[in-house]
N, C-alpha and C positions, 0 to 999 in steps of 0.2 A: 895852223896848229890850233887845236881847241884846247880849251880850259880845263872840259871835264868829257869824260868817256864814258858810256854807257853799254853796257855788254850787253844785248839780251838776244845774242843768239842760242839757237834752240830753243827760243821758249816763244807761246801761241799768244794772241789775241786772250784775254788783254794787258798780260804781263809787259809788254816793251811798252806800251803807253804807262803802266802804272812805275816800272820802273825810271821813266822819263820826267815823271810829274814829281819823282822824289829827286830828282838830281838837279831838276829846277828850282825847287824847293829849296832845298842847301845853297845852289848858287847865287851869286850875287847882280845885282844888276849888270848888265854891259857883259858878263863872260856868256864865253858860251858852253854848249854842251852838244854831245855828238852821242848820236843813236847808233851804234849797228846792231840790224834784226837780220833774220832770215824768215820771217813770217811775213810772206807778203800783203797780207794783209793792211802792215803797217803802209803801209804803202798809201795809202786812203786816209788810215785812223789818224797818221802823227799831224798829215797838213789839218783835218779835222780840227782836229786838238787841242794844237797852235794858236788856230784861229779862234775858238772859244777861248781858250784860255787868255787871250790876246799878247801873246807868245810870239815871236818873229822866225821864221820860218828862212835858214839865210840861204841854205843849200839843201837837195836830195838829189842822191843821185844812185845808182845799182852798181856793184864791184863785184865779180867773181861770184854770182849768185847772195851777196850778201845788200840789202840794203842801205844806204847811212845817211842819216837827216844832221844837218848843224843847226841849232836854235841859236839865238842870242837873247835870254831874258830880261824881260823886260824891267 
């Protein structure tokens, strides 16, 4: 179970990362947060991202044509 959800299905490159980097933002150390996109794209951009951001990256995995990343911020 995650902390915090992130909706950004239907939407492209680079809204699910922008929406991602806002709910990191708000969150708190230690919880975490969970991506679903359908932009594959994300696919590349979130571990990217993480890693600049220096953001932990706990899980991705693909469901039902939908993508989902779990962060744990840092």
């Amino acid at each position: 179970m995650t902390d915090h959800i992130v909706d950004a299905r239907g939407l492209q490159c680079p809204m699910p990362v922008i929406k991602l980097s806002q709910a990191i933002m708000a969150a708190q150390s230690g919880e975490t947060v969970e991506l679903i996109s359908t932009d594959r794209g994300s696919c590349s951009d979130v571990p990217s991202w993480a890693n600049d951001m220096g953001q932990t990256l706990k899980e991705q995995f693909e469901k039902d044509g939908e993508f989902h990343f779990v962060l744990v911020k840092s």
